[in-house]
C-alpha positions in Angstrom: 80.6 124.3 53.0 83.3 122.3 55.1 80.0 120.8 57.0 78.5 119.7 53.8 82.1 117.9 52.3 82.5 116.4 55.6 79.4 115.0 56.0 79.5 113.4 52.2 82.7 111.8 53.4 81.4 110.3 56.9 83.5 106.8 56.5 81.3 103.4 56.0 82.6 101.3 58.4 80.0 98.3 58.2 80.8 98.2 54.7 84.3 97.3 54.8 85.4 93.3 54.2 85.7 91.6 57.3 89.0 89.3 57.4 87.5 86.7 60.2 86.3 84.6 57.4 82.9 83.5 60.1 79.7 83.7 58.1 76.9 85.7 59.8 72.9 83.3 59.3 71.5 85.8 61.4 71.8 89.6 62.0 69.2 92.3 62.0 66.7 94.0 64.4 64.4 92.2 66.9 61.5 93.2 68.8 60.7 96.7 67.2 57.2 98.4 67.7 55.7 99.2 64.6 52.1 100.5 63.7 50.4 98.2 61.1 47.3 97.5 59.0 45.8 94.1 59.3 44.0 92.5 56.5 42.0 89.7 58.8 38.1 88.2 58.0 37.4 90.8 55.4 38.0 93.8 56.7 41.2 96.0 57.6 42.0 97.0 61.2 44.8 98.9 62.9 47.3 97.0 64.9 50.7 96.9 66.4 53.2 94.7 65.5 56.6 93.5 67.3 58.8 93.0 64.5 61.8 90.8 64.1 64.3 91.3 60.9 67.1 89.8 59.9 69.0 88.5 56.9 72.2 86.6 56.3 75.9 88.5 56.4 78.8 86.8 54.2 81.9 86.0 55.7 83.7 88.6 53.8 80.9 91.5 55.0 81.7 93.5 58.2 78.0 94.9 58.7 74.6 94.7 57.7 72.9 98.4 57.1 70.9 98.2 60.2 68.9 101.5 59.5 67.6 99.6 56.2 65.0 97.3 58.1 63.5 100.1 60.0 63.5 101.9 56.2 61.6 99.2 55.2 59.0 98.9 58.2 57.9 102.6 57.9 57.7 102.5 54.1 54.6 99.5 54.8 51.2 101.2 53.4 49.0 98.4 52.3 47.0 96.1 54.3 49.1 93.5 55.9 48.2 89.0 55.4 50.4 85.9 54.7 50.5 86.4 51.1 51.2 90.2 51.3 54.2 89.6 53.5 55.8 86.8 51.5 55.8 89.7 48.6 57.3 92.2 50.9 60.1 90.2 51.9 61.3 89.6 48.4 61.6 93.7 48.6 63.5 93.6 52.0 66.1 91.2 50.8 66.7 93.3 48.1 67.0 96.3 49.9 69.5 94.6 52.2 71.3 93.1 49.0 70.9 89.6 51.1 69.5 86.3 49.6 68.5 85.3 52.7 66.6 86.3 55.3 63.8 86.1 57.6 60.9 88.3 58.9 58.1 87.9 62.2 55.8 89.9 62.9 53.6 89.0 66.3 50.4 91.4 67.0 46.9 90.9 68.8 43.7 90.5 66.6 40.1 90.6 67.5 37.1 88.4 66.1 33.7 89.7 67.1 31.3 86.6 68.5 28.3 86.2 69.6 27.1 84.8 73.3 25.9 80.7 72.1 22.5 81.5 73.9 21.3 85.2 74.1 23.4 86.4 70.9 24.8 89.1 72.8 27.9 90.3 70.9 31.9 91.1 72.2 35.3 91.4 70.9 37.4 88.4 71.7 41.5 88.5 71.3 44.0 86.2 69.8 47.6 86.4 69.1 48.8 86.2 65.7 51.9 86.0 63.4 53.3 85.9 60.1 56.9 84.4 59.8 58.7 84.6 56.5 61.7 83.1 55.8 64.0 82.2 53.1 67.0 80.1 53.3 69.4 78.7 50.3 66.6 79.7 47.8 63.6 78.3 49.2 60.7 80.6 50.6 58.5 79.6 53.3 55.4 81.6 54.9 54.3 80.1 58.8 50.8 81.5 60.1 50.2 81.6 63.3 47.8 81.8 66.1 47.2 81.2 69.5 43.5 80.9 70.9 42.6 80.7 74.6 39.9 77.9 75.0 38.0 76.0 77.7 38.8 72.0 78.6 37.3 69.6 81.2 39.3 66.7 82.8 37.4 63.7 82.0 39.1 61.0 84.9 38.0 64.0 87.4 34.1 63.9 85.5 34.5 60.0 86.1 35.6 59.6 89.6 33.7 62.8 91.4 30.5 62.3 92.4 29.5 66.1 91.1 31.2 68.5 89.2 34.8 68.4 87.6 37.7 70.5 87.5 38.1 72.9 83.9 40.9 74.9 82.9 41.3 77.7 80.4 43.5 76.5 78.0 45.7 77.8 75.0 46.6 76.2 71.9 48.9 77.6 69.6 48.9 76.8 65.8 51.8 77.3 63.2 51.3 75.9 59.6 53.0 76.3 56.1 50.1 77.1 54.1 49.2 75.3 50.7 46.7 77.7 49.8 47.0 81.8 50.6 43.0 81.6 51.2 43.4 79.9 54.4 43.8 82.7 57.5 44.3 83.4 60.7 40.8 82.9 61.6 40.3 79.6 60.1 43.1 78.4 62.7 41.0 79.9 65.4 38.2 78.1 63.9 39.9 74.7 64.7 41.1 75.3 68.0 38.1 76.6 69.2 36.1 73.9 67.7 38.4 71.0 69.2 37.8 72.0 73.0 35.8 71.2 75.0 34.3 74.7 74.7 35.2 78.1 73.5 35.1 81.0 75.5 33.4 84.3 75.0 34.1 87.4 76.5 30.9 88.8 77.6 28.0 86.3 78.7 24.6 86.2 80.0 23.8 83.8 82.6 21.5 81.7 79.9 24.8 81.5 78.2 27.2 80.7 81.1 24.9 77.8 81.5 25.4 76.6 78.4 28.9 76.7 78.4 29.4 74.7 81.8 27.3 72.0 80.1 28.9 71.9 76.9 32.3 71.4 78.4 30.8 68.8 80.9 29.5 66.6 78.0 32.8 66.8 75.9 35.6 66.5 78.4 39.2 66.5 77.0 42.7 65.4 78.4 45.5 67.8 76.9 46.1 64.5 74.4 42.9 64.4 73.3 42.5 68.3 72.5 46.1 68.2 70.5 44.8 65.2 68.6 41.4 67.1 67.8 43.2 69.5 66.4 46.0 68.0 64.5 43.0 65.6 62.7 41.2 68.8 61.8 44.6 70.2 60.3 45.0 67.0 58.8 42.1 67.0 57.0 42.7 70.4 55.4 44.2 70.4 52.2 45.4 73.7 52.5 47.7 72.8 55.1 51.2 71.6 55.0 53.5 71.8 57.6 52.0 72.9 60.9 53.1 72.3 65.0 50.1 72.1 67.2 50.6 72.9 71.2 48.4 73.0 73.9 48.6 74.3 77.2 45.9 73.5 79.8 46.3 76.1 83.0 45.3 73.3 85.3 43.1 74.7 87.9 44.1 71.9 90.8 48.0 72.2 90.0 50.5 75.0 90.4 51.9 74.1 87.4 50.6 72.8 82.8 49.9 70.1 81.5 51.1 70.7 78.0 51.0 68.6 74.5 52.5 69.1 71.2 52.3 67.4 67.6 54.1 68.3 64.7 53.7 67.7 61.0 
């Protein structure tokens, strides 16, 4: 009986006023592990997740209940996409009794492709996140992606005699949807499509072929495959806001050449 009284009076320290006066914007949990469902391209598939929470602690607030984003994460049963998530974090600000607050999730996501020439078919993977964020009443949902890609130097094609140097490349895409129909994979749509080439995982030699002479006939700079891609998110009514990088892994350097365009 003493056990059960003095476990109903354990003292709530977070919950005391704080006397400091020093507004909190951020505080929360960051880079938790958590099982999820992905709703991607149609179908649901199983993924983890590295989670960051937080919301925003008054002046006059000692703590934030840390155990209530955790709470939160394992009570997550449907199928998770941009749209879903902006619901969800109404229910976590709530649940923290916060008006602001912000949520990102990062996980890996596979699209099944198929080899340009012979058809043959492989899981390819891309990163992907959904950031959430609301800050002095105004809500706003970032998609993410970042898709690995193939470029060709164009001054090397011009000045060798034979051959040119490639690179595998990444380029990274974060936009403020218009529209919750556009996904994760229409990002990976226009990455892949401004490069010189995509890349497959598993190829015959009919189909490495055609990939060394597709990126030979469309070589890119860095500029010029940031530029593809921001005129293709430009073009998309469904996008607002978006930051394009790229990142070329030059293959005659120890070090990037990188670009980046932001709307």
């Amino acid at each position: 009986m003493n056990q059960i009284t003095s476990t109903l009076h354990i003292p709530d320290t977070q919950s005391e006023r704080d006397t400091r006066h020093l507004l909190i914007q951020r505080v929360g949990v960051k880079d938790v592990r958590y099982p999820l469902q992905l709703q991607i391209g149609g179908r649901v598939e199983p993924a983890v997740g590295l989670w960051s929470l937080d919301v925003l602690l008054p002046a006059e607030k000692k703590g934030t209940h840390m155990s209530r984003f955790v709470a939160w994460l394992d009570e997550l049963r449907e199928p998770l996409d941009g749209a879903t998530l902006l619901r969800l974090h109404a229910l976590m600000l709530q649940r923290l009794e916060a008006q602001d607050g912000r949520i990102e999730v990062r996980f890996t996501f596979f699209i099944r492709k198929r080899a340009p020439v012979s058809g043959i078919e492989s899981l390819l993977d891309y990163q992907g996140a959904f950031i959430c964020e609301t800050r002095s009443g105004h809500t706003q949902l970032w998609l993410e992606v970042a898709a690995p890609v193939k470029s060709l130097c164009p001054c090397s094609k011009e000045i060798s005699d034979y051959g040119a140097h490639n690179q595998r490349s990444l380029v990274t895409i974060r936009v403020a949807p218009k529209d919750e129909q556009l996904s994760l994979i229409d990002l990976v749509r226009v990455a892949e499509a401004s490069a010189s080439s995509e890349i497959w995982p598993l190829l015959k030699r009919s189909d490495e072929k055609w990939i060394t002479e597709r990126a030979y006939e469309n070589p890119k700079f860095v500029e010029d495959l940031v530029r593809d891609v921001a005129l293709r998110l430009n073009a998309d009514a469904r996008v607002g806001a978006y930051v394009a990088e790229v990142e070329n892994f030059e293959s005659i350097h120890n070090h990037s050449a990188y670009a980046r365009i932001e709307r």
